[in-house]
N, C-alpha and C positions, 0 to 999 in steps of 0.2 A: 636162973639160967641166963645168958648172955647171947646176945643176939649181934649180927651186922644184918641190915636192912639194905633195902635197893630197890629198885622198879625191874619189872618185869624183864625191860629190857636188858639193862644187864645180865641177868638170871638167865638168860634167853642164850648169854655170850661165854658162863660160866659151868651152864650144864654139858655134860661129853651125853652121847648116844646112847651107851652104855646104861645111864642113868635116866634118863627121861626125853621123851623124844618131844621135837616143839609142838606137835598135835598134840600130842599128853596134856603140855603144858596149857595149850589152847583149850582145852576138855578140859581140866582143872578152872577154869577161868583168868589165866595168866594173860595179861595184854601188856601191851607198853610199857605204861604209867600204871599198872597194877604194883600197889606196894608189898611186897613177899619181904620177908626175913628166914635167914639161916642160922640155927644154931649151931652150939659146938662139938652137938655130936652128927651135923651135917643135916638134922632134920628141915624139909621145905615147909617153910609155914607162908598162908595165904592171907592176906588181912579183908574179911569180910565185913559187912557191916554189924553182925552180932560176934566179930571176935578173931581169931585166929583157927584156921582150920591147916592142919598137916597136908599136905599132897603129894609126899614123895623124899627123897632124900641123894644125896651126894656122897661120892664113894671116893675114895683117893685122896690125891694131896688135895682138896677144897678148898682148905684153907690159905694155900699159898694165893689159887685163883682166885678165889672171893678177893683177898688182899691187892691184887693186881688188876684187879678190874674196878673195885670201886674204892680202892689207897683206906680205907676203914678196916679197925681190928676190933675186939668184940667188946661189944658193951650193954 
């Protein structure tokens, strides 16, 4: 599966309302410099210290925003 990574902050700039609200993301443990990756079926993934855990997910064009907020395509 193919990932773009980012920090939290960005992810913070890429989620609509719709999808996850910023307390969500806070309650999930999204901060700052919290490093998150999105696949390409839009799923949020959280990088913990034993691994990656899911938290949510992006509906819509994601892929253009992911693209336009952190210039990275999937890898």
């Amino acid at each position: 599966m193919k990932f773009v990574e980012m920090t939290g902050r960005s992810l913070l700039l890429i989620v609509s309302d719709d999808e996850m609200s910023a307390a969500e993301l806070v309650t999930a443990g999204v901060a700052d410099e919290t490093v998150v990756r999105v696949n390409q079926h839009g799923d949020i993934e959280i990088r913990r210290s034993e691994g990656w855990d899911i938290i949510g997910g992006l509906l819509g064009n994601y892929e253009e925003r992911i693209h336009r907020q952190t210039g990275c395509k999937w890898a």
